[in-house]
C-alpha positions as CSV (number, residue, x, y, z in Angstrom):
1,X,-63.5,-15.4,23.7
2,X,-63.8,-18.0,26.2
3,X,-60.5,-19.5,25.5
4,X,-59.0,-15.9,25.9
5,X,-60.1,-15.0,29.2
6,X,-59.2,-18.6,30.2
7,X,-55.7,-17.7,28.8
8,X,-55.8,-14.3,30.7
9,X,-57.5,-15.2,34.2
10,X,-56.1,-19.2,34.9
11,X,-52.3,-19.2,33.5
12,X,-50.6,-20.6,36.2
13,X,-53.3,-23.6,36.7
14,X,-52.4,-24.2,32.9
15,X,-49.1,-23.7,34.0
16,X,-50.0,-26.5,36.3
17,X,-48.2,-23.9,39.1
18,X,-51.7,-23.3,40.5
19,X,-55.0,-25.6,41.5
20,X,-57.6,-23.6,40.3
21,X,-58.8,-20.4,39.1
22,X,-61.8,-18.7,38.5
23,X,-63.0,-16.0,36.1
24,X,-66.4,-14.8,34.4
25,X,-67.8,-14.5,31.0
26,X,-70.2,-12.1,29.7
27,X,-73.1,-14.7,28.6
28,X,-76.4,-15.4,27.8
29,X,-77.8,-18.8,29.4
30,X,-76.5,-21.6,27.5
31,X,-74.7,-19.6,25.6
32,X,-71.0,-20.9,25.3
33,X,-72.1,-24.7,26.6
34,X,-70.7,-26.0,23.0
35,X,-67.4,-23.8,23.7
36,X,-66.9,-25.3,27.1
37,X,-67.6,-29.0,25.7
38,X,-65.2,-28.1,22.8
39,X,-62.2,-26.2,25.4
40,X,-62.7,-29.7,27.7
41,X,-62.1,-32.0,25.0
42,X,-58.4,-30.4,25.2
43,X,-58.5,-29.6,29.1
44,X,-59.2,-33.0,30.1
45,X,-56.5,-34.5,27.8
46,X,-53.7,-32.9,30.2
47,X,-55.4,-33.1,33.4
48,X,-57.8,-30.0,33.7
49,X,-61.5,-29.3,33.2
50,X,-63.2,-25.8,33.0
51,X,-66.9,-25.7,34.1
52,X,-69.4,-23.2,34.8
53,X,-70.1,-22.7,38.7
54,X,-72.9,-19.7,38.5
55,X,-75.0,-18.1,36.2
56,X,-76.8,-15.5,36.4
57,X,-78.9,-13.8,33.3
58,X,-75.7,-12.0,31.7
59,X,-72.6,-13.4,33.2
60,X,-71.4,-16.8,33.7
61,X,-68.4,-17.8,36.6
62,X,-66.5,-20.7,35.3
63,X,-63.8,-22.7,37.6
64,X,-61.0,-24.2,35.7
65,X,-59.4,-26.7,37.8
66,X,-56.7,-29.4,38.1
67,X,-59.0,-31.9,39.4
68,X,-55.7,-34.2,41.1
69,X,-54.1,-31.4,42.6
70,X,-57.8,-30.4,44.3
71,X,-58.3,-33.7,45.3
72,X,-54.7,-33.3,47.1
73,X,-55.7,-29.8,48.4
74,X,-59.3,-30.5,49.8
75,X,-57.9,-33.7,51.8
76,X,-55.3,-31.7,53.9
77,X,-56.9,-32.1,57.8
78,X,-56.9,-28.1,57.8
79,X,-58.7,-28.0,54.7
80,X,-61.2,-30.7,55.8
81,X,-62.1,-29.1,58.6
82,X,-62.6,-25.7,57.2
83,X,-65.3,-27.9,54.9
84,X,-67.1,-29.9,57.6
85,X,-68.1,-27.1,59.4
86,X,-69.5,-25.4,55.7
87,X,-71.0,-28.8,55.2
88,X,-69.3,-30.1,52.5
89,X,-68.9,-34.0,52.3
90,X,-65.2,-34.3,52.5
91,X,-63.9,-37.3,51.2
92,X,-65.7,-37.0,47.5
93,X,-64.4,-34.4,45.7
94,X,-66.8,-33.9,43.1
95,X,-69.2,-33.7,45.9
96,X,-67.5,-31.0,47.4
97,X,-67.6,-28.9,44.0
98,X,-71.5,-29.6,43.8
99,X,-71.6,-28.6,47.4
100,X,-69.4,-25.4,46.2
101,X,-72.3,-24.5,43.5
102,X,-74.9,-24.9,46.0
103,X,-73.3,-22.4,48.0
104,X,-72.4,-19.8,45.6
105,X,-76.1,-19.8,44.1
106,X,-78.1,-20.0,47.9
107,X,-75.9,-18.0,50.6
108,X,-76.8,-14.7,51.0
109,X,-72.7,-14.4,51.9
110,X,-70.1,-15.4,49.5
111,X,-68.5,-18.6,50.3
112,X,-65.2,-17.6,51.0
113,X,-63.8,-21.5,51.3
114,X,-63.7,-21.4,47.8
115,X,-60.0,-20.2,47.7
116,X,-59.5,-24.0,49.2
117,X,-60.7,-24.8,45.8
118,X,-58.2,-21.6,43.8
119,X,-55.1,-23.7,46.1
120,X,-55.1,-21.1,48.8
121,X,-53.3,-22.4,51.7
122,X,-56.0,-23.4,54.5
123,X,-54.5,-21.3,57.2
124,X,-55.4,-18.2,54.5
125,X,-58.9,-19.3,54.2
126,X,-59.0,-19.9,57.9
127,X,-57.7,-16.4,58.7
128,X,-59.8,-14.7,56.3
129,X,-63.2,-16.2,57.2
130,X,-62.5,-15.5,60.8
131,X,-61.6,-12.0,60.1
132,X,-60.7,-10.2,56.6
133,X,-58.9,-6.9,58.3
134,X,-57.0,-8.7,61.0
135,X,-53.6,-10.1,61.2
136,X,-53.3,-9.6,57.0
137,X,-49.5,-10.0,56.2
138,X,-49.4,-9.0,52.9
139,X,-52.7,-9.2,49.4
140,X,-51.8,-10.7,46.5
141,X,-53.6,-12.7,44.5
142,X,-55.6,-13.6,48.2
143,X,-55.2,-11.9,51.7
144,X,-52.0,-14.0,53.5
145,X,-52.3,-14.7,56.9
146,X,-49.8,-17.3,57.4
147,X,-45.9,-17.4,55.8
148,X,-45.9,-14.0,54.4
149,X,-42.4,-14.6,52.2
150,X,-43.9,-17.9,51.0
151,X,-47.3,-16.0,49.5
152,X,-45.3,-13.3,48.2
153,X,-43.2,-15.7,46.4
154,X,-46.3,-17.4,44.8
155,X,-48.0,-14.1,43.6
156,X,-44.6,-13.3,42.1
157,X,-44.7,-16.6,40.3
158,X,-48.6,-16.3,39.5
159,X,-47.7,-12.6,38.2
160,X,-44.8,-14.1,36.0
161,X,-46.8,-16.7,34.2
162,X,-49.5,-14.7,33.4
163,X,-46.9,-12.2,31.6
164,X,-45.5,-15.1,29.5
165,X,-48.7,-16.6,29.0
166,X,-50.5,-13.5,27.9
167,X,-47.3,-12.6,25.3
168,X,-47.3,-16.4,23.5
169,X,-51.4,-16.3,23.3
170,X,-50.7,-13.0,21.8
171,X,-48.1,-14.3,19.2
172,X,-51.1,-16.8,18.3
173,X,-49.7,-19.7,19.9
174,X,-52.0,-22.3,20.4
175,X,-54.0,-23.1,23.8
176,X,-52.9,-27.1,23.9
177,X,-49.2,-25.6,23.7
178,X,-49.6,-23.6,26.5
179,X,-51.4,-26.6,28.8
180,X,-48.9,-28.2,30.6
181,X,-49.7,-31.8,31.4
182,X,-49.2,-32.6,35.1
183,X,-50.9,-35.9,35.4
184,X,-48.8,-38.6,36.7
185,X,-49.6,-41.2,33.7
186,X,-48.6,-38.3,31.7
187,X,-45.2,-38.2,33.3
188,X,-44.8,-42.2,33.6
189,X,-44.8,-42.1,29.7
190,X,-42.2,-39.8,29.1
C-alpha cells in the first residue's frame, strides 16, 4: 500500500525530475515502520529516503526525498533566507528536516517553507508566504509567482511522469525499476 501511494503521489522525485514530495498514509501508530525500513533499503540504494514527518492517531505524512538535490535546494541564498527567518539552522540539512518536523507538529499555521523542501523555487515560497491570493501567475502543482512559462513547463512534466509511472506500476513492474538513480557515484560508474 505504501509502495503504491509512493508510486502514485512522488513519481517525478523517483523520476529524479523532482526534489521531494509528500503524501499520507491511512495508519495506525507504528504501523508501517517495518514497510518504510523495508521501502529504504531500496530508496537509499539510488539516492532517496522516504520518512514519516507527522503522525497523528490515523494518518501518517511521509516525505520522500532526494537528500543531494535538497541539500542543493536548501543552500540557494533565497532559500536560506526564507529559513533563517523560520529558524531553521541552515547549513545542516538534516537539521533543517528535524526543524521541518518541529514545525509541522507545534505551529498552529502550516509551515508553508516546506515546498523549499518539495523543490519549489524560493521566489514561489517567498510569494506565497507573503500573500497566497496576490500576484498568482498560474496553480499547478504549487501557486507560481515568479516565471510563469517555466512552472507551467514543470507541472506539464510532473503531470507526464506521473501518467507513465502510474501505467508501468500498473503493468506490475517493479518499484527499483522505476527508481532512477541520480547520485553522482552512480553516474561515475557507468
Amino acid at each position: 500500500m505504501l509502495k503504491d501511494l509512493m508510486v502514485e503521489h512522488g513519481a517525478p522525485t523517483l523520476a529524479g525530475i523532482k526534489t521531494g514530495n509528500i503524501f499520507s498514509i491511512q495508519t495506525k501508530k507504528n504501523e508501517i515502520a517495518s514497510e518504510i525500513r523495508k521501502l529504504n533499503g531500496i530508496l537509499t540504494k539510488k539516492g532517496l529516503r522516504l520518512i514519516p514527518i507527522k503522525r497523528s492517531s490515523d494518518k501518517t505524512m511521509m516525505y520522500l526525498y532526494r537528500p543531494d538535490r535538497l541539500e542543493r535546494d536548501l543552500s540557494s541564498p533565497e532559500a536560506e533566507e526564507i529559513l533563517e527567518e523560520k529558524g531553521y539552522p541552515c547549513g545542516n540539512m538534516n537539521c533543517c528536516i528535524v526543524e521541518l518536523v518541529r514545525h509541522l507538529m507545534m505551529d498552529e499555521e502550516f509551515p508553508h517553507e516546506i515546498g523549499l523542501f518539495l523543490g519549489y523555487p524560493p521566489s514561489d515560497v517567498k510569494g506565497f508566504m507573503k500573500s497566497s491570493c496576490e500576484g498568482v501567475k498560474c496553480v499547478g502543482c504549487w501557486k507560481a509567482y515568479g516565471n510563469e512559462n517555466e512552472a507551467k513547463s514543470t507541472f506539464e512534466k510532473y503531470d507526464t511522469c506521473r501518467s507513465i509511472y502510474r501505467k508501468e506500476a500498473n503493468k506490475g513492474r517493479p518499484l527499483e525499476s522505476l527508481i532512477v538513480d541520480m547520485r553522482l557515484d552512480a553516474k561515475l560508474a557507468i
